[in-house]
C-alpha positions, 0 to 999 in steps of 0.5 A: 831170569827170575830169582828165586828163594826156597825158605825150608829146614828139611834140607833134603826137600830144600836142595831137592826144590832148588836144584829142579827150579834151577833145571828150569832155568831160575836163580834160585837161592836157599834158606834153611831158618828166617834169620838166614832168609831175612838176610838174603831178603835184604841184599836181594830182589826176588820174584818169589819166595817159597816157604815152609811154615815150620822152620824149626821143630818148634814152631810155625814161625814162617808166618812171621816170615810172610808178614815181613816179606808182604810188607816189604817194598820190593814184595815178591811173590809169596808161596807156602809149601807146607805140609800143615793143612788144619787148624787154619793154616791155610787161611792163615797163610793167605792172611798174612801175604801168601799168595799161593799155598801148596801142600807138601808132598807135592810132585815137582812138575807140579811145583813147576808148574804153579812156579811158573803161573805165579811168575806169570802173574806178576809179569802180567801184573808190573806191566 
């Protein structure tokens, strides 16, 4: 079963995210700031990580986030799910490791969706 980590402050979207992905039939892990995700990145593989960019009210620290992740040995996957569309973000995103941006709000079937083609691709792409 693939393991998942939702990465987001907004803990309303964050739970409501994880409890879908988990009615599909993930293991689905969350974080609500990058220390807490670094740690769980540490003690475990995952087959994607999806992430807001703006995990505090301060700032776009998810790119930092996304470099970490894209370098680390066992990379999974990399979604940003955000609703920060301009002034490069996206591209920016893409620059450092994101394999797949969506923008926020986006429905959860369609975020199923692209979970699933994601996931898909990574299989097609170990074997």
């Amino acid at each position: 079963m693939p393991r998942l980590l939702v990465i987001d402050d907004d803990t309303d979207l964050r739970a409501a995210v994880s409890e879908y992905l988990t009615s599909l039939g993930y293991e689905v892990h969350e974080a609500a700031e990058r220390e807490e995700a670094e740690a769980l990145l540490e003690h475990y593989a995952y087959s994607l990580v999806i992430t807001d960019l703006s995990l505090t009210t301060l700032g776009v620290e998810g790119f930092d986030l996304l470099k970490t992740v894209a370098n680390s040995s066992a990379r999974p996957k990399l979604m940003v799910m955000s609703g920060h569309t301009g002034s490069g973000h996206r591209e920016r995103a893409k620059q450092c490791g994101a394999d797949v941006f969506v923008q926020k709000p986006t429905p959860l079937e369609t975020l199923g969706e692209v979970v699933r083609t994601c996931l898909s691709q990574r299989e097609r792409k170990e074997s």
